[in-house]
C-alpha positions as CSV (number, residue, x, y, z in Angstrom):
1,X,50.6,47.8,33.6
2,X,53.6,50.1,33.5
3,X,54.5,53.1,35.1
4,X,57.0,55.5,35.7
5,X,58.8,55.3,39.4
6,X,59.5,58.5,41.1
7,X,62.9,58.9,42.5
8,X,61.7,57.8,45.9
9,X,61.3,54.9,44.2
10,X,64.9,54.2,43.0
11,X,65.9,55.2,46.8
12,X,63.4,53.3,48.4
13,X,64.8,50.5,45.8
14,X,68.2,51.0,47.1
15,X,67.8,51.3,50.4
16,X,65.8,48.0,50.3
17,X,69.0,46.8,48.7
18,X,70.7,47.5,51.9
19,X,72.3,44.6,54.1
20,X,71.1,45.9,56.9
21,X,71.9,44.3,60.3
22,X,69.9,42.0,62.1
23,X,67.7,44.4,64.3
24,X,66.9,46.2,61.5
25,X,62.9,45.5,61.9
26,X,62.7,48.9,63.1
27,X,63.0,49.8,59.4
28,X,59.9,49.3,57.1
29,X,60.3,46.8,54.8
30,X,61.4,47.8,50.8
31,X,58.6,48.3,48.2
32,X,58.4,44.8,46.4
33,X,57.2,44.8,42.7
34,X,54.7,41.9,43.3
35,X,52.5,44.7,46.0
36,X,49.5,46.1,44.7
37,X,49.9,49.9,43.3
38,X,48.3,51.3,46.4
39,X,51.0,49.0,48.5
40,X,53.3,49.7,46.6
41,X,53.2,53.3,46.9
42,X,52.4,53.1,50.9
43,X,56.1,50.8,51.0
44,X,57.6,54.0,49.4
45,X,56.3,56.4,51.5
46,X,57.5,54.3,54.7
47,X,61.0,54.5,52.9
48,X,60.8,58.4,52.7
49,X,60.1,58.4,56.4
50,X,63.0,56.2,57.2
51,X,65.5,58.5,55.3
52,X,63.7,61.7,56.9
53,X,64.2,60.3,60.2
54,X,67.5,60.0,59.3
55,X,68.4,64.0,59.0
56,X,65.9,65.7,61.9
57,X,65.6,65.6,65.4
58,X,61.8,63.5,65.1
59,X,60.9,61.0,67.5
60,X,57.8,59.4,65.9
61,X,56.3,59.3,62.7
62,X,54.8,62.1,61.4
63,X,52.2,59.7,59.7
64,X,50.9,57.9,62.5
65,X,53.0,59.6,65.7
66,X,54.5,56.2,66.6
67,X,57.3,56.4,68.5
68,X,60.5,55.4,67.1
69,X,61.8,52.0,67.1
70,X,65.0,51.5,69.2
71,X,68.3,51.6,66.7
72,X,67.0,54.2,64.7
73,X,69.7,56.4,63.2
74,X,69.7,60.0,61.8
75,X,72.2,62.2,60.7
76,X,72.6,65.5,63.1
77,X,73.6,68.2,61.1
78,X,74.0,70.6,64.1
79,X,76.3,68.2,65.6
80,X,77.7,67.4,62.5
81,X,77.9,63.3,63.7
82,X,75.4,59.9,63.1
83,X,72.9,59.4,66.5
84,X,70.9,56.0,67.2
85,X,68.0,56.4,68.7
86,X,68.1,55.1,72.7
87,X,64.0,54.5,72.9
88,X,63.9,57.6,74.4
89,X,66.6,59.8,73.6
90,X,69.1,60.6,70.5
91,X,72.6,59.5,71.5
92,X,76.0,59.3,69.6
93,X,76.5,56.2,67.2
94,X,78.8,54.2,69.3
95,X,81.9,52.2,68.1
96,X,80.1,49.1,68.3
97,X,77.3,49.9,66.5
98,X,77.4,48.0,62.7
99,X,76.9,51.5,61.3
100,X,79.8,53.2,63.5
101,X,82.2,54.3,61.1
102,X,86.2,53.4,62.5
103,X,89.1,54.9,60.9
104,X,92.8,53.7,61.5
105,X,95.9,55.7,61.1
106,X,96.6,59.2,60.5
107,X,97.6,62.4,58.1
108,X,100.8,63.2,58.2
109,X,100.2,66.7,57.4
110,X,97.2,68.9,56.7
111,X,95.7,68.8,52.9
112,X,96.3,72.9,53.0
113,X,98.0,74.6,55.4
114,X,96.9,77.4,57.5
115,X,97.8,80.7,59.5
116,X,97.1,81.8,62.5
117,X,97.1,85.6,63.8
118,X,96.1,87.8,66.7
119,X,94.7,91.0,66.7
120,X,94.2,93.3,69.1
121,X,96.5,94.6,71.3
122,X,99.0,92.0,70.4
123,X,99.3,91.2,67.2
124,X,101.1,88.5,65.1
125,X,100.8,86.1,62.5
126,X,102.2,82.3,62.5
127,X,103.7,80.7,59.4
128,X,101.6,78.3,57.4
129,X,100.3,74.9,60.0
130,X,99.6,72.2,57.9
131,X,100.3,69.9,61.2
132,X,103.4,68.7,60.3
133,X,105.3,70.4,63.5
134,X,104.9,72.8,66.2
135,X,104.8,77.0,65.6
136,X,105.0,80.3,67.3
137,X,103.5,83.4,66.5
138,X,106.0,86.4,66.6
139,X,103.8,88.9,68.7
140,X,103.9,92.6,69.0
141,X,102.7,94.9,71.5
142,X,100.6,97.8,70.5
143,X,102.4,101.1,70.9
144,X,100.2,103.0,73.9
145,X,101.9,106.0,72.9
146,X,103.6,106.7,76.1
147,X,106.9,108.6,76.2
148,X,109.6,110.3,78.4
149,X,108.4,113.2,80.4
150,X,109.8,116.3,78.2
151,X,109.8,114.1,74.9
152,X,112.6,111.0,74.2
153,X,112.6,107.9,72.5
154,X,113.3,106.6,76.3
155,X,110.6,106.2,78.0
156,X,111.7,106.7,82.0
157,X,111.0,108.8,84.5
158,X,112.1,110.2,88.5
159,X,115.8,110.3,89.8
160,X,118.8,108.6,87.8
161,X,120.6,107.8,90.6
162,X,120.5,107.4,94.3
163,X,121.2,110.8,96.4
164,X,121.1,112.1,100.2
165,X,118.6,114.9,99.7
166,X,119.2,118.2,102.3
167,X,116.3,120.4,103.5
168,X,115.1,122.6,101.2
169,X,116.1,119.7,98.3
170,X,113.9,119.0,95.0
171,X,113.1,115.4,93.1
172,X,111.1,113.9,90.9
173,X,109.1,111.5,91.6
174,X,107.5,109.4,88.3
175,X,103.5,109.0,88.4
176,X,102.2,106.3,86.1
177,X,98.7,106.0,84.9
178,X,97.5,102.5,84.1
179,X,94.6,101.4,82.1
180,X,92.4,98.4,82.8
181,X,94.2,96.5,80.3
182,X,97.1,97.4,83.1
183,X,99.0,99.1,80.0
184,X,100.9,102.6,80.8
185,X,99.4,105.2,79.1
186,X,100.6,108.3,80.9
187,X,103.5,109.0,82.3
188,X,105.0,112.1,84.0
189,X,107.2,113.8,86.8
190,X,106.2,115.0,89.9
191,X,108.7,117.4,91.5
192,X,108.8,117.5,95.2
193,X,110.3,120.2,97.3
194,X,111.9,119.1,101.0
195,X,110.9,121.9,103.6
196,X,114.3,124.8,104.2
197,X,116.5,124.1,106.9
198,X,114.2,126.3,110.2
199,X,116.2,129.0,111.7
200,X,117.5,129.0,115.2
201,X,114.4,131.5,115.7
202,X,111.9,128.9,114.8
203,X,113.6,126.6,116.3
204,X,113.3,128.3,119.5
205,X,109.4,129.2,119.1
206,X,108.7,125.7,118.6
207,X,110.7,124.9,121.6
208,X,110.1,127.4,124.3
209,X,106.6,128.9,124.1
210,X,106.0,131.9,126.7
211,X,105.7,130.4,130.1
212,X,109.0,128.0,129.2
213,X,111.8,128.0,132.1
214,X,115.1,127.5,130.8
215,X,117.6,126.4,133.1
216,X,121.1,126.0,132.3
217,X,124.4,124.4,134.9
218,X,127.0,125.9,133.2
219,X,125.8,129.3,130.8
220,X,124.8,132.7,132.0
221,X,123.9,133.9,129.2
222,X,120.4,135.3,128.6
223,X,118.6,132.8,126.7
224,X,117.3,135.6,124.4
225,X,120.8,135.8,123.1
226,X,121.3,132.2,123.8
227,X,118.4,130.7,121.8
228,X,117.7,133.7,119.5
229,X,114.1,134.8,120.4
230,X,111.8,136.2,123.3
231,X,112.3,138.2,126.6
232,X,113.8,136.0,129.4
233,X,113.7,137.1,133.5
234,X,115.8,135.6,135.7
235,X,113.9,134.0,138.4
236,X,115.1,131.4,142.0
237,X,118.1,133.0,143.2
238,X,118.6,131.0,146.1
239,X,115.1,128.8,145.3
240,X,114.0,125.4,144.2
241,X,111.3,124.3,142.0
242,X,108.2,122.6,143.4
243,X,105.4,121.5,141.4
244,X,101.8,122.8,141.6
245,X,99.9,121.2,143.9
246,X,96.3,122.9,143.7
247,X,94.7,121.5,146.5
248,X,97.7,122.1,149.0
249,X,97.3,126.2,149.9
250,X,100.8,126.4,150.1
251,X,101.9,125.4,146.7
252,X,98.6,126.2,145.0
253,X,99.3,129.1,142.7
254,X,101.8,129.3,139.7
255,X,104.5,131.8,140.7
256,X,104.1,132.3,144.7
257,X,106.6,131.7,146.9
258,X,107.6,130.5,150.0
259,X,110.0,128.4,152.5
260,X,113.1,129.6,154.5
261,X,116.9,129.0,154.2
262,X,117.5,129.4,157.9
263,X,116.4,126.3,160.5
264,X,113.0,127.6,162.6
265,X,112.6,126.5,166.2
266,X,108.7,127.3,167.5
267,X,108.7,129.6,170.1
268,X,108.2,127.6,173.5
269,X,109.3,127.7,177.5
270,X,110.8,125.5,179.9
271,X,109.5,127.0,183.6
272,X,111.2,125.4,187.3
273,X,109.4,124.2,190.6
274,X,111.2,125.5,193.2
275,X,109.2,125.2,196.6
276,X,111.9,126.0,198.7
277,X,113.3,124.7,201.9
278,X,114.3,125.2,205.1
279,X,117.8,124.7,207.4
280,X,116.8,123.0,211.3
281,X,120.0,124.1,214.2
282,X,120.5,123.3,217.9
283,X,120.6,126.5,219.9
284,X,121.6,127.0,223.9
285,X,119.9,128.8,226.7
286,X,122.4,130.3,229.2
287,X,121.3,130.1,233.0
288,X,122.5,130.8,236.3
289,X,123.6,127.0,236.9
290,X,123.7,123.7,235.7
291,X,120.5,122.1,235.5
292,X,121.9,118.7,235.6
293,X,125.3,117.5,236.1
294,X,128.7,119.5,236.8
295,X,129.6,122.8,235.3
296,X,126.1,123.3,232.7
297,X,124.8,126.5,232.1
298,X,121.8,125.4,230.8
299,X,120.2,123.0,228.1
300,X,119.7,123.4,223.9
301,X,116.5,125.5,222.4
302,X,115.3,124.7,218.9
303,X,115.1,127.2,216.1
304,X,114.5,127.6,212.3
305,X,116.0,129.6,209.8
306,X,114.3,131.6,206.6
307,X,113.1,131.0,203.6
308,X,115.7,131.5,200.4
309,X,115.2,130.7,196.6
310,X,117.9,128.9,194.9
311,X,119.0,131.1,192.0
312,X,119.0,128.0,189.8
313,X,119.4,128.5,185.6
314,X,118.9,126.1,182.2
315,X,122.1,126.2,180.2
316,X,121.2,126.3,176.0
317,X,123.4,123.9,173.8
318,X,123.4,123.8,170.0
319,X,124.4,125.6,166.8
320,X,122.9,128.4,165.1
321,X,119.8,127.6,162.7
322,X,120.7,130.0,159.6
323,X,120.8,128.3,156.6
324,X,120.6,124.6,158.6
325,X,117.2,124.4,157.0
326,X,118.7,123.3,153.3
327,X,118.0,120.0,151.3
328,X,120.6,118.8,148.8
329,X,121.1,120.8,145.8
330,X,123.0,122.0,142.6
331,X,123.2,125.6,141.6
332,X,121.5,126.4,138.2
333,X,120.4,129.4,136.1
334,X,116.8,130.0,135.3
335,X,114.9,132.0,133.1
336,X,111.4,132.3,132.6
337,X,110.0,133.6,129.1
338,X,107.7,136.4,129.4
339,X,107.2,137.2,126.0
């Protein structure tokens, strides 16, 4: 009996053809003519599974769910390469495998040739590649549109040279503003303005507030003429300066004075025992004889004389205390400000 063979057939046919390697059991075997029809037909249904297995991700038949035999291949199209089939997982086709496809040598040069460009904010385009040698891409920054404050093709900005600046000087100082691209996109001048030179009024406000003493060794001028502002009063003729000491009565409060040029002796006295004292003399009797011996009148009597003070003094030594009473010092004007 004839009858027509389906393409599947021819394929199976072919593939049955094949000299496959030696662990090629895990193929079914090729469609034989001397099968029965039913056989026959079964062989070439096996053969459409082993070429669908080739070109999907399956790992059993979808006839009976048996696992795939170890060596099976497949064509990955995601891949775009030839996988065997581990036993449990899809893995390259290896150099050794009898299906692993080796090529030796190399193309001198790409069949066409091709360009390359960039776009964005750089752009450029390469000459034609075809592999032959290396290439550069002229590239071109995009224009942020940023110019010179005040117009220009030169795109600057701030001071054109270096300069002492004075009080009461201007300058310009550039500000940039960068995108996040860390491009320029604005650019401008700020103008700064130094502070004027203060006058010798303001200087002196700042210096000497109300309260201030100025003292000066060598200048009696009033410091209102001198420095240019307030109302001065002379003050210490003839005084120091002692700071305040609050809890010291004497030097307690801001502006009292006190103290002396001249030396001070506290008033005392120096007083004098004098008792007194008394003078002893012999005295004589006179009688009408001797009472002993030739030619005496008579013998001695004892007698005292008065009491007398002596009249004594202290003398005083020394110098005069005025202005003894001085601690070393330099002469000065002073002025305090009042207003």
């Amino acid at each position: 009996m004839k009858f027509k063979r389906p393409l599947s057939t021819l394929l199976a046919l072919a593939v049955g053809a094949l000299a496959l390697p030696a662990w090629s059991d895990n193929w079914y075997a090729a469609p034989a003519i001397t099968q029965t029809e039913a056989a026959y037909a079964q062989a070439i249904r096996d053969k459409d599974d082993n070429l669908a297995t080739m070109f999907d991700s399956r790992t059993s038949f979808s006839a009976s769910s048996t696992p795939l035999r170890q060596y099976s291949k497949r064509w990955n199209n995601s891949s775009t390469r030839w996988e065997e089939w581990s036993g449990s997982a899809w893995q390259p086709l290896g150099a050794s495998s009898p299906w692993a496809i080796s090529i030796s040598g190399s193309a001198a040069t790409w069949t066409t040739g091709r360009t390359f460009s960039l776009t964005g904010d750089a752009t450029g385009t390469s000459a034609a590649v075809d592999g032959a040698a290396n290439a550069s891409i002229p590239v071109t920054l995009a224009d942020t549109g940023v110019i010179a404050p005040g117009g220009g093709s030169t795109v600057s900005a701030g001071p054109t040279a270096n300069a002492v600046l004075g009080y009461g000087a201007t300058f310009n100082v550039p500000r940039v503003t960068v995108d996040t691209k860390g491009r320029a996109t604005v650019l401008a001048d700020r103008v700064l303005t130094l502070p004027a030179l203060p006058t010798q009024a303001q200087i002196c406000e700042m210096a000497w507030k109300i309260g201030s003493v100025y003292i000066n060794a060598a200048n009696t001028t009033n410091p209102a003429t001198l420095l240019g502002c307030g109302t001065w009063t002379e003050i210490g003729a003839g005084r120091v300066l002692v700071g305040q000491d609050t809890g010291n009565a004497v030097f307690d409060v801001l502006g009292e004075t006190g103290g002396s040029a001249n030396a001070v002796v506290v008033a005392h006295s120096h007083s004098i025992n004098d008792p007194g004292h008394v003078h002893s003399e012999s005295s004589y009797t006179l009688g009408s004889g001797p009472s002993s011996g030739s030619g005496r009148a008579g013998g001695p009597v004892a007698s005292n004389t008065g009491l007398s003070g002596t009249g004594i003094s202290i003398n005083s030594t020394g110098v005069s205390g005025v202005n003894a009473n001085l601690q070393p010092y330099i002469v000065v004007k002073m002025w305090v400000r009042s207003s």
